[in-house]
N, C-alpha and C positions, 0 to 999 in steps of 0.2 A: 128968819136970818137970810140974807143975802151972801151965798156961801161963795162968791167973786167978791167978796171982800173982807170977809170974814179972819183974823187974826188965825199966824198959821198959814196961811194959802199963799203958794205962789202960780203963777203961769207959763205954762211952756217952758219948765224946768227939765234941763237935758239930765236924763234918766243914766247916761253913762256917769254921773259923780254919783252914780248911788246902788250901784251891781255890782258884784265883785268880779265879772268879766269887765270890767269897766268901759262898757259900748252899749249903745240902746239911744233914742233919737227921744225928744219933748212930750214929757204931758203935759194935757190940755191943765189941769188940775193936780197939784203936787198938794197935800195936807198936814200937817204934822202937830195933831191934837195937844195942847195942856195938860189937859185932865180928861175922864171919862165923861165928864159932862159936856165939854165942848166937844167931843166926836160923836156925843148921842143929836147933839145941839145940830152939827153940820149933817147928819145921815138925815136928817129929819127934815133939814131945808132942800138939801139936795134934789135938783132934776129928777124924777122918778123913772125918765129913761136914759141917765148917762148911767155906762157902766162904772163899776168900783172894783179896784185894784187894790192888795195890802201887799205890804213891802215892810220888809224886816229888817236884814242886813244884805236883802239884795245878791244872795247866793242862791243857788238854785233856780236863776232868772235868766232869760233870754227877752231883752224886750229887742225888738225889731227896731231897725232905723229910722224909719219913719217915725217911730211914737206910739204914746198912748191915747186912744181915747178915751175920755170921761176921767174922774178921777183915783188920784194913788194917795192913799192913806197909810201912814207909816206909824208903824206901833212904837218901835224904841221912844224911849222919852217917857211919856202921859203912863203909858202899860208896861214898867217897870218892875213891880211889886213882889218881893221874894220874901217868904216869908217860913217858920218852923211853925204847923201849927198845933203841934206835939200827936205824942202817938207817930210816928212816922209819915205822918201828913203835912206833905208840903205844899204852899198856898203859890201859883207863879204865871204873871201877867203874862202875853203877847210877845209882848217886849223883850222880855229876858234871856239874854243868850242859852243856850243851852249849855255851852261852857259855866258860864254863871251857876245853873244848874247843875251840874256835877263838882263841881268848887265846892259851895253853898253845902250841898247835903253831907257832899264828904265829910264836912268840918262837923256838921254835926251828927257825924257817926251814922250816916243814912243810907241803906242801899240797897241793891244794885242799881246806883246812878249813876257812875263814873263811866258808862256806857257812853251817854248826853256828850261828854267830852268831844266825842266822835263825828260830833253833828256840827256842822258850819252855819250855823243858823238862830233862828229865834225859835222861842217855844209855841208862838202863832204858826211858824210853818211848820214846824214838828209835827202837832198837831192837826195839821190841813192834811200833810201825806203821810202820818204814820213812819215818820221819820226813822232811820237804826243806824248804829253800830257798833263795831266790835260785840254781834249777838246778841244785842239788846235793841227793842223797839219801843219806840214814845205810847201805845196805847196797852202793852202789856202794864203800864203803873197807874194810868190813868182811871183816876173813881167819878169824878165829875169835871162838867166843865160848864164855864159863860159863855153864852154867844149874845152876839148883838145882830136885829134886824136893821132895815133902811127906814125904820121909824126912829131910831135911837132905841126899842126897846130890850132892854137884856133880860134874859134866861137862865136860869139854871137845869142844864140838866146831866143825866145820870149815862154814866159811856154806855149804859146798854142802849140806847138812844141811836148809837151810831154803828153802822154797818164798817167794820175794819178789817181790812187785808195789808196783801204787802206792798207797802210802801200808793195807801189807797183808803180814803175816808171819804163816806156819803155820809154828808150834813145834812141837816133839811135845808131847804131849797130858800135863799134871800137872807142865811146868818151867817155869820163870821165870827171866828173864836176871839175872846177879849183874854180867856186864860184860864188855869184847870189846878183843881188838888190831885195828886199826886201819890201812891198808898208804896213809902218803902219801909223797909226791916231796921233793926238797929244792928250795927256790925262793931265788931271790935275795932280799936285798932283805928290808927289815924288814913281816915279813905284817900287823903289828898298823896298819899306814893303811890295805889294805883291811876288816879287823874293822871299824876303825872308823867308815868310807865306808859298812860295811853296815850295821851298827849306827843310824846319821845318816839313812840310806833306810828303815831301819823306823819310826824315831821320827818320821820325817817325812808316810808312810804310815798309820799305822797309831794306836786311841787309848790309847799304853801307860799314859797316866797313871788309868787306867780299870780298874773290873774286868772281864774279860773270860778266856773260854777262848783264845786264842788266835782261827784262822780255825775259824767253825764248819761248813763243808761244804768239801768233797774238790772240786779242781777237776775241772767234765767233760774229756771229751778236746778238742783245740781252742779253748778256751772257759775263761771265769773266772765262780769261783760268780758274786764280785763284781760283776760286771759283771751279769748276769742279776739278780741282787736290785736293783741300783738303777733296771733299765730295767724292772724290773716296778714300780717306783715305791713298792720297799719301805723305803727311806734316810730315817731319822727316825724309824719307823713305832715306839709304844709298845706292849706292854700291862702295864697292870701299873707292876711296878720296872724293867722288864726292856726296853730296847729294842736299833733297828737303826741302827750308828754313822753318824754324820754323814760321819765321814772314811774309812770302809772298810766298805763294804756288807756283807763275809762275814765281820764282829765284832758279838757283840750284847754288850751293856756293859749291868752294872749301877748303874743312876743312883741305888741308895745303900739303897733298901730292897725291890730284886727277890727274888724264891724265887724257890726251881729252877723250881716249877709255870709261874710267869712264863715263865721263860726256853722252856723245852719247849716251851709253846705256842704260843711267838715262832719256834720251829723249825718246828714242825706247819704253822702260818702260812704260815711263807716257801714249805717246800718246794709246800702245794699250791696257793699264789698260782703260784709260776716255773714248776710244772708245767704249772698251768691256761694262762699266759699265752706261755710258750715251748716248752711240751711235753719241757720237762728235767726231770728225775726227777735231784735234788740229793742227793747222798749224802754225811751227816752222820759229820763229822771227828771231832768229839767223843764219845768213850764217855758215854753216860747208863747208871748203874747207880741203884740202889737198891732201895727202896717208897716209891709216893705217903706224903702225909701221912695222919696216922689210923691208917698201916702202923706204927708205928715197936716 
């Protein structure tokens, strides 16, 4: 297969209509598979030295200005698949929000899932970092999972397989998760009031109506980024398009014409202002990939 032509593929697609900081410069290769066969079809054809990028709903991303190099493969779509597959094992693609996934289990009296609500993301990235919230993390339910190599071949295998911390998963080395069962409890009682009691706590927290990645640093131990940025008296703070939310210190939102450069340096900022002034050394949640601008 000739993966520059291949159905699905575009080129030098600006990466900013598809992050939820809505900023980020051209990949070389944008994909957006059918089915598992045609993304096993294209890993197979594919350069065996451009790099491979997955992209979900694009939160939790910082692509740079410049762009991407080599290719961004996008799960939503083709890696969909949610499924009861009784016993409290739930069957759930790449693709599928994690909202989706606390929705879904709820209804079918499944839990503690209504955690996933928390999460702005797909269940490929969950899975990539060990996703959490509200006290719940993506690998505490996790029994197995699929990954897929640069051959197109997939995998099963079993979470003991994978080394997991917080907010931190070692894969072997050349797979990428396709999607994972899932081992919850049966609970009484209709779960979708607390989905939506969590759901009500983030919007009430949090500026969703805003661009933003999600929380941009990993909590310390004992300790909330959040809390550390606003007592360094970084809440407000602009540069640029790019600033520190009013309503949640560890969001920087774009107030309508930030670049990533913005943002990045609104990061640089924080972490050596909180270091400087509390001696925490804040470790960023958000993947930054790319090339500066001028790279492209």
């Amino acid at each position: 297969m000739d993966e520059l032509s291949a159905a699905g593929v575009r080129h030098r697609e600006p990466m900013s209509r598809h992050t939820s900081w809505r900023v980020g410069g051209p990949a070389d290769i944008y994909f957006r598979p059918d089915s598992r066969e045609a993304l096993a079809e294209f890993l197979a054809g594919l350069d065996q030295s451009l790099p491979v990028h997955w992209l979900g709903l694009g939160s939790n991303l910082l692509v740079r200005d410049g762009g991407l190099r080599g290719a961004v493969i996008v799960t939503t779509g083709a890696l969909g698949g949610l499924s009861h597959m009784g016993e409290g094992l739930v069957e759930a693609e790449a693709g599928v929000t994690c909202t989706q996934l606390a929705r879904r289990s709820a209804r079918w009296q499944l839990g503690p899932a209504e955690f996933f609500a928390g999460i702005p993301g797909t269940v490929g990235g969950a899975l990539a970092m060990n996703a959490g919230a509200f006290g719940g993390e993506t690998w505490d339910r996790v029994v197995s999972v699929e990954t897929i190599d640069r051959a197109g071949h997939i995998r099963r295998r079993d979470a003991s397989d994978f080394d997991v911390g917080y907010r931190s998963v070692k894969c072997p080395e050349g797979e990428w998760f396709l999607g994972a069962h899932f081992q919850f409890e049966s609970v009484d009682g209709d779960g979708l009031d607390r989905v939506r009691a969590l759901l009500k706590e983030r919007q009430d927290k949090q500026p969703l109506g805003l661009p933003s990645c999600g929380s941009v640093f990993r909590n310390p131990p004992d300790d909330h980024a959040a809390r550390l940025i606003e007592a360094a008296g970084l809440k407000g703070l602009q540069l640029g398009g790019a600033r520190v939310s009013e309503k949640h210190a560890n969001f920087i939102i774009n107030t309508g014409d930030a670049t990533a450069a913005d943002i990045e340096q609104l990061i640089v900022h924080i972490r050596a202002t909180v270091r400087s002034q509390h001696g925490v050394a804040l470790v960023p949640e958000v993947h930054i990939v790319g090339e500066p601008a001028g790279d492209a």
